[in-house]
N, C-alpha and C positions, 0 to 999 in steps of 0.2 A: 496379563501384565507380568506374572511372575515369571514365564514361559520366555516371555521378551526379554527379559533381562537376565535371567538363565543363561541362556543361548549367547546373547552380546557378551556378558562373562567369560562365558567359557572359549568363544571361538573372537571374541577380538584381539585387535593385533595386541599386544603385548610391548611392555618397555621394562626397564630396570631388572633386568637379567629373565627378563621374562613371569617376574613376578607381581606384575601389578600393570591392569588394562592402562591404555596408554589413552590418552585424551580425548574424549567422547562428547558430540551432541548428541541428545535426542530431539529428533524434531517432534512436539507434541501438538494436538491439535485444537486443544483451547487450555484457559489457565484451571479449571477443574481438574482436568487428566493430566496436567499437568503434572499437580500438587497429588495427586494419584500416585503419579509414576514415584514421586520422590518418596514418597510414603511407605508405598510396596519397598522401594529400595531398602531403606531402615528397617524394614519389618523384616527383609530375608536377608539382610549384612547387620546385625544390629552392632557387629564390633567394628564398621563404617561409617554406625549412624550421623546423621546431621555434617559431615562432614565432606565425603567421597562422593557423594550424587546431591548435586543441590538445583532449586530450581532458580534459574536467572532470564524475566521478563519486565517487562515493565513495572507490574505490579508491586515489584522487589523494591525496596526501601535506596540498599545499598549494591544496585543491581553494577554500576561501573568499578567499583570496590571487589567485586566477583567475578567481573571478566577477565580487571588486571592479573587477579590472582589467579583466574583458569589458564592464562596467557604465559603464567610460567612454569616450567615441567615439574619440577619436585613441589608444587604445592598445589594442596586443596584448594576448588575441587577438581575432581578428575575426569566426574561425568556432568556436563551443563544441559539441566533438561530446560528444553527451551520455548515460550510459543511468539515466534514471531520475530524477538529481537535479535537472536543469531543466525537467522536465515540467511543475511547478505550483510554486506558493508562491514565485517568483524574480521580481522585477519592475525589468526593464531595459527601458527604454521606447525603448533606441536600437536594439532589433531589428525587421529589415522582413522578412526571411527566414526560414521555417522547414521545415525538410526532416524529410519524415517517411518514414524508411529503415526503417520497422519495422508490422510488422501491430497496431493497438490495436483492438479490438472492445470495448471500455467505452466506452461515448457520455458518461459521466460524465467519463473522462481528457482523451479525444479533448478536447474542448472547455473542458478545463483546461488542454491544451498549446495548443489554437487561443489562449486570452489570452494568451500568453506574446507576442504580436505584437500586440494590442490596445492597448497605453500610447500615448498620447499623449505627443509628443515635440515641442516648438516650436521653430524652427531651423533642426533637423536636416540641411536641407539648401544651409542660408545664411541670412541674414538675412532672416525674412521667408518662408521658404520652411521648412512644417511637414511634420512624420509625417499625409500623410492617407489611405496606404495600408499594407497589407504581402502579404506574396506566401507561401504554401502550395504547396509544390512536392511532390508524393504518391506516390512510388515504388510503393504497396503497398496501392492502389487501396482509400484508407480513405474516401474522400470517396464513391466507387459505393458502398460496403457499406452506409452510414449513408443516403445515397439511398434505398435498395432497402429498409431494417430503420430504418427512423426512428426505433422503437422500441427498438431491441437495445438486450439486457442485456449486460455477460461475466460472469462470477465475477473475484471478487479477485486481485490476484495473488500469488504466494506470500509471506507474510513474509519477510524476511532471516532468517538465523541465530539472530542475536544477539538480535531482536527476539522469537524463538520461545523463545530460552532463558530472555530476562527472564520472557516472561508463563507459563511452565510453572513459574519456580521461583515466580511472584507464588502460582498457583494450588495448589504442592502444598504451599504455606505454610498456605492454606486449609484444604486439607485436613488438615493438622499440627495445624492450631488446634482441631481437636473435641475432641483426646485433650492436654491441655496436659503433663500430667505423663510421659507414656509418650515424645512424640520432643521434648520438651524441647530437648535438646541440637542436635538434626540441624534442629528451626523457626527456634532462635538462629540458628545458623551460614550458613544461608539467608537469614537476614534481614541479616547483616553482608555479605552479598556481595553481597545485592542493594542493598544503604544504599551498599558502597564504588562501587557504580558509577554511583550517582544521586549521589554527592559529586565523581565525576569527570569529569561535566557540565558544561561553560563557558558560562556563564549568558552569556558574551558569543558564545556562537556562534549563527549566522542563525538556526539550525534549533531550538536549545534555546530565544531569547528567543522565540518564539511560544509558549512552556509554562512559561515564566519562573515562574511562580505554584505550577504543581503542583509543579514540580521545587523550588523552593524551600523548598516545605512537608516533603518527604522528603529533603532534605538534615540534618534535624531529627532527628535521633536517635530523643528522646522517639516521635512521632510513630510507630514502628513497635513498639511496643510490644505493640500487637493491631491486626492492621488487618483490620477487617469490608468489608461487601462493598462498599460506597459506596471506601473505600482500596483493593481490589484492584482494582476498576472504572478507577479515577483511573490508575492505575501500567499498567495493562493499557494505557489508550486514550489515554492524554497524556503519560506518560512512557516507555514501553518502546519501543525502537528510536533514541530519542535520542543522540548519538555517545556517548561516555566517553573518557576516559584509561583508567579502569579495564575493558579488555575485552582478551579475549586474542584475537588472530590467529592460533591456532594450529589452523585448520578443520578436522583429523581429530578432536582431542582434543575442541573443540566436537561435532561430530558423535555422537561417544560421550559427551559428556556430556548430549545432547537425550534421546539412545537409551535411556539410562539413568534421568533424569527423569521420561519418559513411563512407562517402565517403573514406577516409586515411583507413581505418580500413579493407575497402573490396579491396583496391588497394590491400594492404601490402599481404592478403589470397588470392590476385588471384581469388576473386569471381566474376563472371561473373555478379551480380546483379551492380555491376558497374556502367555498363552503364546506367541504370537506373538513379541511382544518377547523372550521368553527362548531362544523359539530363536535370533533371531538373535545375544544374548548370546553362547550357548552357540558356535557359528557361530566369532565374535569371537576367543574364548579358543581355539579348534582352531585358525586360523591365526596364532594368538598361540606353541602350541606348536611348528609348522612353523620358528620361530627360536629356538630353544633356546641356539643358542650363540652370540644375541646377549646380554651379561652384562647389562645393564637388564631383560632379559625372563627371565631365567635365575632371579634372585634374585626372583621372582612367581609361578615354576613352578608352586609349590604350591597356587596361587590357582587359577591358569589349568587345571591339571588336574582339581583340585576341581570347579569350575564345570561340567565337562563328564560330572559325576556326578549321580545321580537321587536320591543322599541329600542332596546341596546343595540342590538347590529345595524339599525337601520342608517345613521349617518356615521359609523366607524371609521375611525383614522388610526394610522400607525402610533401617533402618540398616546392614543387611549389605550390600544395594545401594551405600549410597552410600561403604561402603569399598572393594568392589568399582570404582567410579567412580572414586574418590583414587587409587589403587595401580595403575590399567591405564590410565588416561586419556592420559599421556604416553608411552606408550607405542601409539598408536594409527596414530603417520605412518608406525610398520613395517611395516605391512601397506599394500603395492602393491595398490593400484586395477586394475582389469583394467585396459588401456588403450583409450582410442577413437578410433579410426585416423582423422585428418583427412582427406579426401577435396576433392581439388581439381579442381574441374571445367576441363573444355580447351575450350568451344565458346565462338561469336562470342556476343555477348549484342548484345540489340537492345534498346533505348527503347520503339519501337513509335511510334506517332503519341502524339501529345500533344493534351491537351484542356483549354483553356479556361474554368471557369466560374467564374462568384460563387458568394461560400461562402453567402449566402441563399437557395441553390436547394434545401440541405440539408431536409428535413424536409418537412412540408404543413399547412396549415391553418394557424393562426394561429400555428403553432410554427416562424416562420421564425427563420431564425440571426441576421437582423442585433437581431429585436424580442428574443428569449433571451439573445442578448450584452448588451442595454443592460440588459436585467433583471436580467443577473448580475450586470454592473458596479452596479446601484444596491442589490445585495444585498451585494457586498464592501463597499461604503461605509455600509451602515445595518445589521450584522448585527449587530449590539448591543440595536437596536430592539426592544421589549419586545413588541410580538406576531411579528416574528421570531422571537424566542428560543423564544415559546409554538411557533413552527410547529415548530423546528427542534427541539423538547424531547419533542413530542408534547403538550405543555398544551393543553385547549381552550382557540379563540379564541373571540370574540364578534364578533357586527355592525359595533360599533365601531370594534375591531381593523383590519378588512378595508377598513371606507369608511375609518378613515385611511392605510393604506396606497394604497388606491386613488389617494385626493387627492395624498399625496406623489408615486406613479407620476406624473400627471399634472402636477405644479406643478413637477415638474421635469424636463420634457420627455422622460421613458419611455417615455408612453405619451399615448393619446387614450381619449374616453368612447368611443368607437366601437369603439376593438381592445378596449378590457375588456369591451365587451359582448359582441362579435365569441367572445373569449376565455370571459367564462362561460356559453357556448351548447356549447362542448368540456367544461370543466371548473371550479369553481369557482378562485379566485384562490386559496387558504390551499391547494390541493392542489399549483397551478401551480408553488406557490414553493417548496414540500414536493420537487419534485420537484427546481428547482436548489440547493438548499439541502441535500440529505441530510437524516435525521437522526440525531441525536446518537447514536453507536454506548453513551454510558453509559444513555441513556432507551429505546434498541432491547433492550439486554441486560434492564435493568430492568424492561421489560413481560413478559417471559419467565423472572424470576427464579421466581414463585412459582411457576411451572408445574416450572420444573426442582429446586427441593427440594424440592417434593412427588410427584415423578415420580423413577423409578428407571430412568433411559436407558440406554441400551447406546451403543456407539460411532456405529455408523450414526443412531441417533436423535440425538446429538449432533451430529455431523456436518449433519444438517438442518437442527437449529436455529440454528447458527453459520451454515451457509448465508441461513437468513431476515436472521438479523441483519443480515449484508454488503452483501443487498439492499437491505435498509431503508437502512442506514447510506450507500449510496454513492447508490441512486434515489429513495428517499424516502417511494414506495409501494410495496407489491408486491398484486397481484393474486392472491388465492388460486386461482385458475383457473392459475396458474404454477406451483402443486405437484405438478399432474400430466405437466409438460413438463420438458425436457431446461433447466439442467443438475438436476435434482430427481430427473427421473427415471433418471438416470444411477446413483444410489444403489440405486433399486429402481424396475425398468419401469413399476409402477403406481404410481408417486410416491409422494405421504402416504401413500396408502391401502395401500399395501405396506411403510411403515416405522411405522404405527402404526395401535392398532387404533380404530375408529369413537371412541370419545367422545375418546382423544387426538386425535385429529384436528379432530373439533370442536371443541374448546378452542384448538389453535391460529390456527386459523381463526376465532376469537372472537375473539382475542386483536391477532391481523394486523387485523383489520374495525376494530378500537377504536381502533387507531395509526393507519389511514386517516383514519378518519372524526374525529379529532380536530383535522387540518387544515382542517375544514369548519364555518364557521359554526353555530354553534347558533341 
């Protein structure tokens, strides 16, 4: 740690006559090494401390209070160690340095954190003297991986919490809604927690104006009324994970409330993974008993011993569940976590040599980094454009679509008639863009709805198809030839072909073919 930041010191760019590093992330890899790094910092600049290197994540109180002020050059701080929140969507064009302390195998992120250094800056370094470079400093040899895998995919990474809890209670609303008369009462009460926490959204915060419009619409009362699947889609993929007032910080009670949702959600489908959850329930309530003469747990006794009966589960319903949830939920931080013994290594650590290169050596063929950076910058500034939106929707494009984009690539110095030809000798242009672009995680789900209500999945089938979706949503194609590789196959060794039988498979693979090929020219 102290090695890493030695080094970033001494060899990054420099501002204010060369006397003080010029604005830095560190990408870190969780909020532990986080609060590490900043530590180490204070301990080896103490006439810096608390000041010069801070850490700004979620976790942070007054974490937008910190960005504004990383966002302007003469003030603290100077170095924003980060996990997670300034990887993308954050645009300070006063950063030349970016340290990436952490392993990312998504070529899609990678290259959402690489912009974060990309802004143009005029000035910056006096009158007259501009932003015309920035420096990638790679602890964790991301720049050889993507060398070697130019192609690499990763899987998602896990939702937060919070974000898990909105879109399970979005979906087991759905499920509520078949039977309107019978959980009446348990769909309301869902539907008011989940309204109190989209009303507790600050329409003035960074993260919520980029959703300004959906959250605005479920701020509306009315509007939750019935929400079919176009509403649960909206809530699931533009609003769930969004900050709140309204959210509790109390992560065991979260915990046992996920545990319990899922639970409501595989009763109502008749899933057999069920039981699963109800052992660990059951589980729950036994070390729940283990404190009997703590008096909060004392006065639930009767619950908690019930529960660990075989006449309790026997005619189960979602509303006995979610009393169950009410009455033990705050009582969940009683129970001790095993613990996991921090392990502090003693050896010398080495750097190792160091190397050298431009970041356009990344990739081959026409898919170099500097020509996919200008592409993506002229796709952040046009993605409004109405055969954009067809790409990024899944709409077929047309001819027309493609030659005007072309012309705009070209009339504004993207591109040449040479690299686009160069380019659809690889691949057509509507796929090119498909791939920096994503697509729309509501038009990914929606080519897959009619399969999934007319199909009766099991968990690992779902599990799959969420998987597809992630793909699409984060690369923009997916290759059906990738259903029989890892991570796919990691579900079942023979991928599709072992999690579904011959014509489900077909159909998926119909379905993936249609979402390609509607980036393609007709």
């Amino acid at each position: 740690m102290d090695k890493v930041l030695e080094h970033v010191m001494r060899n990054g760019i420099k501002v204010a006559g060369g006397d003080r590093l010029g604005k830095t992330i560190i990408f870190a890899k969780n909020g532990r090494h986080a609060h590490f790094i900043a530590e180490r910092f204070d301990v080896n600049y103490p006439h810096l401390a608390g000041q010069f290197a801070r850490l700004i994540d979620y976790s942070v109180t007054y974490a937008q209070s910190l960005i504004d002020d990383f966002s302007e050059a003469e003030k603290h701080p100077h170095i924003a160690v980060s996990v997670d929140m300034l990887d993308t969507g954050i645009d300070v064009p006063e950063v030349v340095n970016l340290v990436f302390f952490k392993i990312v195998r998504s070529k899609t992120k990678f290259w959402q954190m690489v912009g974060r250094g990309t802004r143009l800056r005029p000035n910056l370094f006096g009158p007259g003297e501009d932003k015309e470079e920035f420096l990638i400093f790679d602890f964790c040899q991301n720049l050889e991986f993507f060398r070697e895998n130019p192609d690499a995919k990763a899987a998602g990474a896990p939702r937060p919490i919070g974000e898990r809890l909105f879109i399970t209670r979005v979906e087991l609303v759905g499920e509520l809604q078949e039977e309107k008369e019978e959980h009446s009462q348990l769909t309301n009460s869902l539907k008011d927690r989940l309204h109190d926490e989209v009303v507790g959204m600050n329409l003035e915060n960074f993260m919520v104006r980029d959703r300004r419009r959906a959250v605005e619409h479920f701020k509306d009362k009315s509007n939750w009324e019935t929400l079919d699947l176009d509403a649960q889609i909206t809530l699931n993929d533009e609003v769930a994970g969004l900050p709140s007032a309204f959210q509790d910080d109390h992560l065991p009670a979260k915990q046992f409330d996920l545990l319990v949702l899922n639970a409501q959600l595989l009763l109502l489908r008749g899933d057999a993974n069920f039981a699963r959850l109800q052992i660990r329930m059951i589980k729950f309530a036994s070390a729940l008993e283990g404190l009997s003469n703590v008096p909060t747990v004392a006065k639930q006794m009767e619950l908690i011993l019930e529960m660990q009966t075989d006449s309790f589960w026997t005619d189960i319903t979602v509303e006995i569940l979610e009393d169950v949830r009410r009455r033990l939920r705050t009582l969940a931080d009683l129970i001790q976590p095993q613990e996991r013994k921090i392990v502090i290594t003693d050896f010398e650590d080495e750097l190792g040599h160091s190397e050298t290169i431009d970041l356009p050596d990344v990739g081959v063929g026409i898919d170099k980094a500097r020509f996919k950076m200008k592409v993506r910058r002229f796709v952040e500034t046009h993605i409004d454009h109405i055969a954009l939106q067809k790409i990024r929707r899944a709409e077929p494009i047309t001819r027309m679509d493609v030659e005007e984009l072309q012309h705009m690539l070209i009339e504004q110095g993207v591109a040449d008639s040479e690299t686009l030809r160069a380019l659809q000798t690889e691949e057509p242009l509507g796929r090119f863009l498909r791939r920096l672009v994503g697509l729309d995680r509501a038009a990914a789900k929606s080519a897959f709805s009619s399969f999934m209500s007319e199909s009766q999945l099991n968990s690992d089938q779902t599990e799959f198809i969420d998987m597809i979706i992630d793909h699409l949503t984060e690369g923009g194609i997916v290759e059906p030839k990738s259903f029989y590789e890892s991570p796919f196959s990691d579900i079942d060794d023979l991928g599709i072909a072992g999690v579904f039988d011959k014509d489900h498979a077909a159909q998926i693979i119909q379905i993936v073919r249609t979402v390609n090929d509607a980036a393609v020219a007709a």
